[in-house]
C-alpha positions in Angstrom: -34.8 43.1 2.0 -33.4 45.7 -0.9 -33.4 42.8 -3.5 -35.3 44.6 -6.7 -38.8 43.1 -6.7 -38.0 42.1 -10.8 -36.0 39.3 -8.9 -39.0 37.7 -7.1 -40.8 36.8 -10.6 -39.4 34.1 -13.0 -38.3 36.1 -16.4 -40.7 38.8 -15.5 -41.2 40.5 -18.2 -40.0 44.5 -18.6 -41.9 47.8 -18.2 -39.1 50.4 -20.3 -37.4 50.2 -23.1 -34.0 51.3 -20.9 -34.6 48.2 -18.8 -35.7 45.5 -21.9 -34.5 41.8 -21.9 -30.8 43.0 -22.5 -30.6 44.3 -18.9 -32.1 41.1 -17.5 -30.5 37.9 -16.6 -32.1 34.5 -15.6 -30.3 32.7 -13.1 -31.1 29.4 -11.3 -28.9 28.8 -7.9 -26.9 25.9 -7.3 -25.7 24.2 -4.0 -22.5 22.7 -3.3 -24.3 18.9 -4.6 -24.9 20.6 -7.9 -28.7 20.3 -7.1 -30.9 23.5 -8.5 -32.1 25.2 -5.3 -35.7 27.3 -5.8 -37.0 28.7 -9.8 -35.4 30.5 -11.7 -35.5 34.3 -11.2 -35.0 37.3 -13.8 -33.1 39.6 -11.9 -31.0 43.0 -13.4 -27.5 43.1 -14.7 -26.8 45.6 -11.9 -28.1 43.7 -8.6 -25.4 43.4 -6.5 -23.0 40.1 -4.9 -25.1 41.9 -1.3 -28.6 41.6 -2.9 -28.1 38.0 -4.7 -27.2 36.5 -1.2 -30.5 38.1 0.2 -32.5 36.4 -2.7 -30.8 33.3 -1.8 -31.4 33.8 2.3 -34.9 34.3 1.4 -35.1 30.9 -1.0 -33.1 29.0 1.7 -35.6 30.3 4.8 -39.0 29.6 2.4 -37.5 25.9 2.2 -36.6 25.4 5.9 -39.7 26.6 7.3 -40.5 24.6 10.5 -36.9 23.3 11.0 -35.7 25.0 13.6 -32.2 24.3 13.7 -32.1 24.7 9.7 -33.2 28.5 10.3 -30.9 29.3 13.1 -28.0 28.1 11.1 -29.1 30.5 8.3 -29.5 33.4 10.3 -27.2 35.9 9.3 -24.9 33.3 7.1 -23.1 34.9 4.2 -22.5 33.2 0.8 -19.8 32.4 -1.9 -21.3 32.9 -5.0 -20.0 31.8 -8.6 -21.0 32.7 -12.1 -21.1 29.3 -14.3 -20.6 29.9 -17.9 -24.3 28.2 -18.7 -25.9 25.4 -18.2 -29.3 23.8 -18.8 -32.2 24.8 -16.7 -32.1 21.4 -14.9 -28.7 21.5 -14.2 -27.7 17.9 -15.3 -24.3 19.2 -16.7 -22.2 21.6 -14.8 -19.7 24.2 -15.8 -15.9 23.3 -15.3 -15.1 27.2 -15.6 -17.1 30.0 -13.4 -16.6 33.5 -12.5 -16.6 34.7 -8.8 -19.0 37.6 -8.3 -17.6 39.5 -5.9 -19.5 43.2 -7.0 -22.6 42.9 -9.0 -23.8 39.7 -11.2 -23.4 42.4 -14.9 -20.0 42.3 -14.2 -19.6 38.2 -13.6 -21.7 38.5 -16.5 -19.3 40.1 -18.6 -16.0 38.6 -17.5 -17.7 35.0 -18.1 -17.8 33.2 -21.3 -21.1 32.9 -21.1 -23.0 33.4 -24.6 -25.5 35.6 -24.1 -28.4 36.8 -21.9 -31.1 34.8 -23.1 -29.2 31.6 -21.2 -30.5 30.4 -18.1 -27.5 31.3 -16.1 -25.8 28.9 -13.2 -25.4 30.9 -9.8 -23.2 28.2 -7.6 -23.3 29.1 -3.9 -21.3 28.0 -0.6 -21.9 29.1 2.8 -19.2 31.5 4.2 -17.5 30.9 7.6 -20.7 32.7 10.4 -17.0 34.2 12.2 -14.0 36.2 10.7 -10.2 35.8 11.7 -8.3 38.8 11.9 -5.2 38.7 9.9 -1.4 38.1 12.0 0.5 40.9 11.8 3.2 40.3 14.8 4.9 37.7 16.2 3.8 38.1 20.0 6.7 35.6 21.4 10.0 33.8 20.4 10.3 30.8 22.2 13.5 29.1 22.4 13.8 25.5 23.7 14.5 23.4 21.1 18.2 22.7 20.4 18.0 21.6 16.6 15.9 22.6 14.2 11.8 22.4 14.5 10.7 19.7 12.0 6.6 19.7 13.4 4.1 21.5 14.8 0.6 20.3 15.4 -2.6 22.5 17.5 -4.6 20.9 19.7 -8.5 20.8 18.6 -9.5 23.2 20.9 -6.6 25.1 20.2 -5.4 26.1 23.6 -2.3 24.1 23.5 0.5 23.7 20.7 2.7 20.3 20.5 6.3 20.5 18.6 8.8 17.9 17.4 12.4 18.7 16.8 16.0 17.3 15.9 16.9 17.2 19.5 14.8 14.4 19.6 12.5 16.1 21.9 8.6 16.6 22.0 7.4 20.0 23.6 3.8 21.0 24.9 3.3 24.8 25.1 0.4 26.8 26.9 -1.0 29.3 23.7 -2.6 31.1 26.6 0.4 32.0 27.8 3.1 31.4 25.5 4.9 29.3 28.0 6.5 25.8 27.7 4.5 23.2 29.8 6.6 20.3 29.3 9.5 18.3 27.4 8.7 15.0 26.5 11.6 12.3 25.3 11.2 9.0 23.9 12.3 9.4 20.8 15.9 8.7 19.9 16.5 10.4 16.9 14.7 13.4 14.6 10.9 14.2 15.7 9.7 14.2 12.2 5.4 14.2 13.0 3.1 15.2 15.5 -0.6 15.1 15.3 -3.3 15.4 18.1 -6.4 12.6 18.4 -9.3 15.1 18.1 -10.7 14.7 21.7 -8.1 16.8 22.4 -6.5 14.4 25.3 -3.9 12.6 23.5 -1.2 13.2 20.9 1.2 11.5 18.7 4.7 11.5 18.0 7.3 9.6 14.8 10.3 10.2 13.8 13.6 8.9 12.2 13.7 6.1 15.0 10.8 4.0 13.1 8.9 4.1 16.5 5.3 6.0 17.6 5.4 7.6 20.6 1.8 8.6 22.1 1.4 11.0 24.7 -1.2 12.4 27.9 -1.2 15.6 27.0 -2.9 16.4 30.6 0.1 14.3 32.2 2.6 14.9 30.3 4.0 11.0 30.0 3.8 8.4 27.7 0.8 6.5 27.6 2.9 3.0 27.4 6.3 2.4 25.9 7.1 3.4 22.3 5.2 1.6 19.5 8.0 -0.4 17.6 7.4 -2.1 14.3 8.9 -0.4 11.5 11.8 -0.7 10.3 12.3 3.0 8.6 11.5 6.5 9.5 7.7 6.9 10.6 6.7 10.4 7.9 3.1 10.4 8.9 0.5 9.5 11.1 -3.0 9.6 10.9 -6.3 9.5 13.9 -9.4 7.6 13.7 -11.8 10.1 13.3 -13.7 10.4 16.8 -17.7 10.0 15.6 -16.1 6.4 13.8 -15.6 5.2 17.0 -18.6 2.6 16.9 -20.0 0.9 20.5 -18.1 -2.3 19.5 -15.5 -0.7 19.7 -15.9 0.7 23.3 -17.8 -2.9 24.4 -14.3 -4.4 22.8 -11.9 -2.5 24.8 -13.8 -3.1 28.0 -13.3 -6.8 27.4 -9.8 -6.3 26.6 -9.3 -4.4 30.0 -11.0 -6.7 32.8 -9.2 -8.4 35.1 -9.6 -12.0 33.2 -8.9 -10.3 29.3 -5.7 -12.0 27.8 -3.2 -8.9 27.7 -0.3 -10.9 25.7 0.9 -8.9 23.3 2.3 -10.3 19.8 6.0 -8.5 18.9 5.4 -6.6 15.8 8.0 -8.1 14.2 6.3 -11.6 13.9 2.8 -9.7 12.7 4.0 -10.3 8.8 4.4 -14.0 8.6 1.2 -14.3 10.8 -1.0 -15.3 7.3 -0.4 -18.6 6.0 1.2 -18.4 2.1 3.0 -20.3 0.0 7.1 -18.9 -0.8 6.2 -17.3 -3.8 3.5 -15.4 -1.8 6.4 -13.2 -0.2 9.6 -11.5 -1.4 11.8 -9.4 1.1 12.1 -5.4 1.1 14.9 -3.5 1.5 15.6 -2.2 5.2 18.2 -1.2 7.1 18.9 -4.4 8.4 19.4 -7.5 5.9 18.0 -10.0 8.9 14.6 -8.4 9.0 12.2 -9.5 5.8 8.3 -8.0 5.7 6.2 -10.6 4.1 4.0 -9.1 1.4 1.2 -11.6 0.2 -0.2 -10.8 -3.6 -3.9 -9.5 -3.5 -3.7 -10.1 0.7 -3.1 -8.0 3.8 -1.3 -8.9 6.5 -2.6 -8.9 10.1 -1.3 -9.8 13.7 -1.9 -12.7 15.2 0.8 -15.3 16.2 2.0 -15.2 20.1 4.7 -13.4 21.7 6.1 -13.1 24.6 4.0 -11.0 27.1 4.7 -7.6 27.3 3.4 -4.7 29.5 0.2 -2.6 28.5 -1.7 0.1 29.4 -5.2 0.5 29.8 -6.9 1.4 26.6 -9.5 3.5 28.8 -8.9 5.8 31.0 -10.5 8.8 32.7 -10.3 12.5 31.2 -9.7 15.7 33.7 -13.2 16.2 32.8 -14.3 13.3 34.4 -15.7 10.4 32.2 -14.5 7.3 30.2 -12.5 7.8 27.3 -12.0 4.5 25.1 -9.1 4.7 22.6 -8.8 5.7 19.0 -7.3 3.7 16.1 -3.8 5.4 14.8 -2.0 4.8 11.7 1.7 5.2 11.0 3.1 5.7 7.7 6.3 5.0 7.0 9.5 5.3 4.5 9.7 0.9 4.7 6.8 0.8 2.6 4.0 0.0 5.3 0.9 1.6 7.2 0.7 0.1 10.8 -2.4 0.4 12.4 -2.6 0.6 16.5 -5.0 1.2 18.6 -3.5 3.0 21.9 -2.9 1.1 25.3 -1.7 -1.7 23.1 1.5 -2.5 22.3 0.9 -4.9 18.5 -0.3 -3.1 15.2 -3.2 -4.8 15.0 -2.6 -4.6 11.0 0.1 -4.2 8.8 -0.5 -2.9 5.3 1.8 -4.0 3.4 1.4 -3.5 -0.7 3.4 -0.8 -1.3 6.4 -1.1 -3.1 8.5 1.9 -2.1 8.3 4.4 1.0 4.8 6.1 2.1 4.9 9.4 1.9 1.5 10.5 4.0 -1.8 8.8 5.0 -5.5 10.1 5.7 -8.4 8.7 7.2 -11.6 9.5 5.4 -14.4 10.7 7.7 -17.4 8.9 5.6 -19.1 6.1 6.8 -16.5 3.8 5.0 -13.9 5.3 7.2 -11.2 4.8 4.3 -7.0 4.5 5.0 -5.9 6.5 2.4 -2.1 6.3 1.7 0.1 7.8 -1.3 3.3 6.6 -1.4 7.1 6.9 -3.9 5.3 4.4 -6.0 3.3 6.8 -7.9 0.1 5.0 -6.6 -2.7 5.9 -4.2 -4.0 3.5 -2.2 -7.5 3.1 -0.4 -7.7 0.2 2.6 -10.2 -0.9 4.4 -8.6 -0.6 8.4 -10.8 -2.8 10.2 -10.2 -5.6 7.5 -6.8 -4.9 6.5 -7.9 -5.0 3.2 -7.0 -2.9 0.0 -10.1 -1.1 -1.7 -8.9 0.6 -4.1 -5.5 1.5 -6.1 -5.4 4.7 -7.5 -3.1 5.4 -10.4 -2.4 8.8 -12.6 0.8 10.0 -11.1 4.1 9.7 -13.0 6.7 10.4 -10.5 6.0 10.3 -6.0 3.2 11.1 -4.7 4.6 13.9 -1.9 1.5 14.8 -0.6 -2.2 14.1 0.3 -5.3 16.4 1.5 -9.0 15.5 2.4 -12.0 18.7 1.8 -13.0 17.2 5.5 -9.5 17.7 7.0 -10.5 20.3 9.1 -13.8 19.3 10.1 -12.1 16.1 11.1 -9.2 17.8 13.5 -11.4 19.8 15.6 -13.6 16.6 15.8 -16.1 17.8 18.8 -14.7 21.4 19.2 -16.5 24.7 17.9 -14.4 26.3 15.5 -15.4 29.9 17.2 -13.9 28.6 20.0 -17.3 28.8 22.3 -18.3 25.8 24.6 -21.5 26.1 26.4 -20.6 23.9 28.7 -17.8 21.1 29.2 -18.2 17.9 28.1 -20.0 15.5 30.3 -19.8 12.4 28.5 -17.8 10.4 25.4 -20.9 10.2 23.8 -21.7 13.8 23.8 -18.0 14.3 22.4 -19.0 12.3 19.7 -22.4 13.4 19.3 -21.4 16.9 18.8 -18.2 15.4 16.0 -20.9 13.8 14.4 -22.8 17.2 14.1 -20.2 19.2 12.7 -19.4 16.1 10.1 -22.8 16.1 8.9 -23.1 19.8 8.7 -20.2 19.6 6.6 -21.5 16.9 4.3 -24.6 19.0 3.8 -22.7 21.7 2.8 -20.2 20.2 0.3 -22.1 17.4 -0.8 -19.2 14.4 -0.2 -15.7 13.9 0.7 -12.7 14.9 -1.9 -9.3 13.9 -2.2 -6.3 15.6 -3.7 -2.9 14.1 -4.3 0.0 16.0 -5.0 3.2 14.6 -7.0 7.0 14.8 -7.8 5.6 15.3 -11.4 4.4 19.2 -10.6 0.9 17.6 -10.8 -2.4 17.4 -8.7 -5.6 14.6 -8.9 -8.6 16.2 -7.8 -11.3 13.0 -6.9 -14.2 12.7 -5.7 -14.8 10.1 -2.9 -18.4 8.4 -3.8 -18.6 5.5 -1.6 -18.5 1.9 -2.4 -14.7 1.9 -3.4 -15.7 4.5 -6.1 -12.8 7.4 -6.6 -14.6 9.5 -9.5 -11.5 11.8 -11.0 -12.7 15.5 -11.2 -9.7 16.7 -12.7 -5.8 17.2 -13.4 -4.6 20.2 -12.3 -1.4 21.3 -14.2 0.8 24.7 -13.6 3.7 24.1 -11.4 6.8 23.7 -12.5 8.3 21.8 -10.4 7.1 19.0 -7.6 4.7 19.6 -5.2 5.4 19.7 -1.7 2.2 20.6 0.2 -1.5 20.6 -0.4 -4.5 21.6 1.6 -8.5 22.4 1.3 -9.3 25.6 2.7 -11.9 24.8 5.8 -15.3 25.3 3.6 -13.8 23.2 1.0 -14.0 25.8 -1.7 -10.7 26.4 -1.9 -7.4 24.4 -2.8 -3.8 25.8 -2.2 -1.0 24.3 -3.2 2.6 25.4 -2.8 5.4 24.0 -4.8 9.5 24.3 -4.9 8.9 26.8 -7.9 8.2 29.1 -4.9 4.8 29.6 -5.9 1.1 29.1 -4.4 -1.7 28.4 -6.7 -5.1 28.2 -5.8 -7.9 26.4 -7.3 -11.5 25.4 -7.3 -12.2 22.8 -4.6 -15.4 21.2 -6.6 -14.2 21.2 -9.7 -9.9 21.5 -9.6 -10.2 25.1 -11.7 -7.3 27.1 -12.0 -7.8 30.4 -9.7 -4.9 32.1 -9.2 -1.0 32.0 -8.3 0.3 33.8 -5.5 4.1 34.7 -5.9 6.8 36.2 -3.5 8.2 33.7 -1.5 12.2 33.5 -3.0 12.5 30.4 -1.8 10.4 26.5 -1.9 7.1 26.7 -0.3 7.5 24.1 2.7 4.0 24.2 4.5 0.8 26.0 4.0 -2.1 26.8 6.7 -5.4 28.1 6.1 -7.5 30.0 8.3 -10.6 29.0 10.3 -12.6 31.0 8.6 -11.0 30.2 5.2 -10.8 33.8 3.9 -6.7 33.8 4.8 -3.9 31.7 3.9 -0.5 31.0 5.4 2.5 29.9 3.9 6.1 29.2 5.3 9.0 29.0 3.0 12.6 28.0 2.9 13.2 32.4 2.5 12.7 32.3 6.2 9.7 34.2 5.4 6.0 33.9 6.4 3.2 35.5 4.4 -0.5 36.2 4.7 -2.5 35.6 1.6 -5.7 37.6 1.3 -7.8 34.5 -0.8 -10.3 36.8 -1.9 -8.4 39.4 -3.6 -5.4 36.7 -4.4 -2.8 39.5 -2.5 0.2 39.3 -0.1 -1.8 40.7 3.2 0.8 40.9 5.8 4.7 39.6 5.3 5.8 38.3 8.3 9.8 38.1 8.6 11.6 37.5 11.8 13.0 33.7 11.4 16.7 33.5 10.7 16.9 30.4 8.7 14.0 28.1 6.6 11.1 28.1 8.0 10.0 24.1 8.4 6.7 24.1 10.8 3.6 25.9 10.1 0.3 25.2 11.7 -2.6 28.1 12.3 -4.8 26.9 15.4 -8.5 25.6 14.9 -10.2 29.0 16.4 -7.6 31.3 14.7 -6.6 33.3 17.5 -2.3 31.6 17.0 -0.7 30.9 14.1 2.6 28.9 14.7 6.1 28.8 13.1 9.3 26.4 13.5 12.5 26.5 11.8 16.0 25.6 10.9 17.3 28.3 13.4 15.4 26.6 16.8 12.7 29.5 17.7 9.5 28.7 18.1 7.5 32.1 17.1 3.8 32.5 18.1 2.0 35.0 15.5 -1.3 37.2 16.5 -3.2 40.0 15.1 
């Protein structure tokens, strides 16, 4: 396998002077769970980043002999591999500082603070993407269409098809095989300021300035029902039940909702809030645009809809696909600048809860992918906080921030936005059947579990501050770290695909990166002249793409922590970003109307 046969002893013991215990290193591998994979192994100074990772293959095949799938996943798998200052041999206590070994494990060795070689040293691994994206390098079309600037851009799962929201008010669908328009949606009435795609890949969401959700067929190109109506301020984010948390209750419940004899009155969102019984200091009005309309906020309750309204028309909450088979409906939440998450489930018109606790606008949400299936939203109150959807119920409130919280992210973002769909872009074979959709979500969910260990979440603030923490179940939020550099707020934050990687990109026109275990300061990446607006990462997690109010693009190389490839060609900020699940398209909207499509 070319790995030195010193490395297949524990602290062998050496045969030359030249080659004595001062050009030997004991090292102990790590996974992503901080769990000490195999013995400990005295290897040279001089074996190399290419040799370490065949030690490891070998350790990792020895423990999944006779699981099959376990050895086809590690055939041919490449590693990230990180030099921990020391530790103890059984690992109870990691290292918040490490060295990337990107030539041999001497030189880690040397730019570590490690103390010496006598230490039983702390080799932390993380499986590589099995693909590569190639870098973009040209815009390969300009596509006009929009008549105001381009506020959003979203891929579909699959990544064959690109949505787009402007301040025409419009929605567009566009064909990334092509580079075509395939439609123009309107229902919106003012500024598109979201879109995001359920990850079956068959419907899509739009919110804007209007305070109304728009969800659309992508496959039709209509509305699937009228506009969901509720809030009361701009709708800034939206958020999909994650498709393998779609339980058989849920599918049973939506059956019974569509026969003939189901009760299809609908409740008008504007009576959900006084729908719980309290008392009249229970409730104090918010602000809103209009002094007649009051949201009801109970102390330690949430609110949820229940009191009649006059009937109003619905859709079916199942429907067929093009592929064939029954589809029930996901959950969405809306976030918006009134303070509230709405929670909808589509075909119906009512939120079937309003969340309510927030004291000043909502600034994003996430769902959580773990068996919890948290509602996370930050919010201009400086707080985080955690709900429980299907009860309506606040877990958890999450405190640290001084000044807005701009901007969430979740390690499992990606995993949880291509849902069923190979990141490769290879499908044996179509879909036959919801449950093998969710099967095959469920897969990849678990895989990625396995491989980081647990979910994270990162917040990003108006104070030039990020909270790194750890989600541990139970309403448990353990905080990793506080990450500190910017200098001034934050405006976007994502985990690179593998999770090992944060970026975040700040109106100080910088980009840092940073451990995603651990919060560690990496690196800053600097040559934007303007605030970094949106950041996209790769499939494959090795590239990073950032869009800035220069009316620049540029292509990060993570591993080297260098420009790759700057990408001018916008004439005014550049608002939209979005790189596609497969990495084949990378996406761009700005100020001056153009959509531009970006290849290798």
């Amino acid at each position: 396998m070319g790995v030195p046969e010193e490395a297949s002893r524990k602290r062998k013991a050496t045969d030359t002077p030249e080659d004595g215990a001062s050009s030997q290193l004991v090292i102990q591998f790590f996974n992503q769970k901080e769990e000490p994979v195999g013995c400990q192994f005295s290897v040279p100074k001089a074996i190399s980043k290419a040799q370490l990772e065949q030690l490891l293959l070998q350790v990792l095949t020895d423990a999944a002999k006779g699981q099959e799938e376990e050895l086809a996943a590690l055939e041919g798998r490449r590693f990230s591999l990180s030099l921990g200052s020391s530790s103890s041999s059984s690992g109870s206590n990691a290292s918040s500082a490490s060295t990337e070994i990107t030539e041999t494990l001497g030189a880690a060795f040397a730019a570590s603070d490690a103390k010496g070689a006598e230490e039983v040293l702390r080799v932390s691994f993380s499986p590589l993407a099995a693909f590569r994206v190639s870098p973009l390098t040209r815009c390969s079309s300009a596509l006009p269409g929009h008549e105001e600037a381009i506020l959003a851009a979203a891929f579909s799962p699959e990544g064959k098809r690109l949505a787009t929201g402007g301040g025409d008010t419009s929605v567009r669908l566009w064909d990334l095989n092509t580079e075509t328009p395939l439609q123009t949606l309107r229902g919106h009435s003012n500024w598109v300021l979201c879109v995001s795609w359920a990850s079956h890949g068959q419907l899509f969401a739009s919110s804007g300035m209007d305070g109304t959700v728009c969800i659309w067929d992508a496959d039709a190109g209509a509305l699937v029902g009228p506009p969901l109506k509720g809030h009361t301020q701009p709708v800034v984010s939206l958020a999909w039940q994650p498709l393998h948390l779609v339980s058989s209750e849920d599918v049973a419940a939506e059956a019974v909702a569509d026969s003939p004899t189901a009760d299809t009155t609908a409740v008008p969102a504007a009576k959900q809030e006084a729908s719980q019984s309290g008392g009249k200091d229970d409730c104090e009005a918010t602000r809103s645009n209009s002094s007649s309309n009051k949201n009801c906020k109970a102390k330690g309750k949430q609110l949820s809809a229940a009191a009649k309204g006059p009937p109003r028309p619905r859709t079916s909450s199942l429907w067929k696909t093009r592929l064939g088979f029954t589809l029930p409906s996901l959950l969405l939440a809306s976030g918006s600048k009134d303070g509230t998450v709405r929670l909808w489930r589509v075909g119906q018109q009512q939120a079937l809860r309003v969340l309510a606790l927030h004291t000043q606008p909502v600034t994003q949400i996430k769902w959580s992918g773990g068996a919890e299936g948290y509602l996370i939203s930050g919010s201009r109150d400086t707080t985080v906080k955690v709900w429980n959807p299907h009860k309506g119920t606040l877990v958890k409130e999450l405190k640290g921030h001084a000044h807005w919280v701009n901007t969430l992210a979740l390690n499992s973002d990606s995993v949880l936005r291509r849902g069923p769909f190979d990141p490769r872009g290879r499908t044996e074979r179509p879909f036959t059947s919801f449950a093998e959709m969710k099967e095959a979500a469920q897969r990849q969910f678990d895989q990625f579990l396995k491989e980081c260990g647990h979910e994270a979440l990162l917040s990003g603030s108006d104070d030039s501050t990020l909270i790194l923490r750890r989600i541990k179940g139970n309403g448990l939020f353990e905080e990793v770290g506080r990450m500190t550099g910017h200098q001034k707020l934050i405006n976007c934050v994502c985990f690179s695909p593998d999770g090992l990687t944060i970026a975040s990109g700040s109106f100080d026109k910088s980009i840092r990166l940073w451990k995603g275990a651990t919060g560690q300061y990496l690196a800053t990446l600097r040559g934007h002249v303007g605030p970094v607006y949106q950041l996209a990462w790769a499939a494959d997690s090795r590239l990073l793409l950032s869009g800035s109010g220069d009316s620049t693009l540029k292509v990060w190389d993570v591993a080297s922590r260098k420009l790759k490839h700057d990408l001018p060609g916008h004439a005014d900020e550049v608002y939209a970003v979005d790189w596609s699940p497969t990495g084949t398209h990378a996406a761009s909207g700005s100020k001056d109307r153009i959509l531009r499509v970006w290849k290798h």
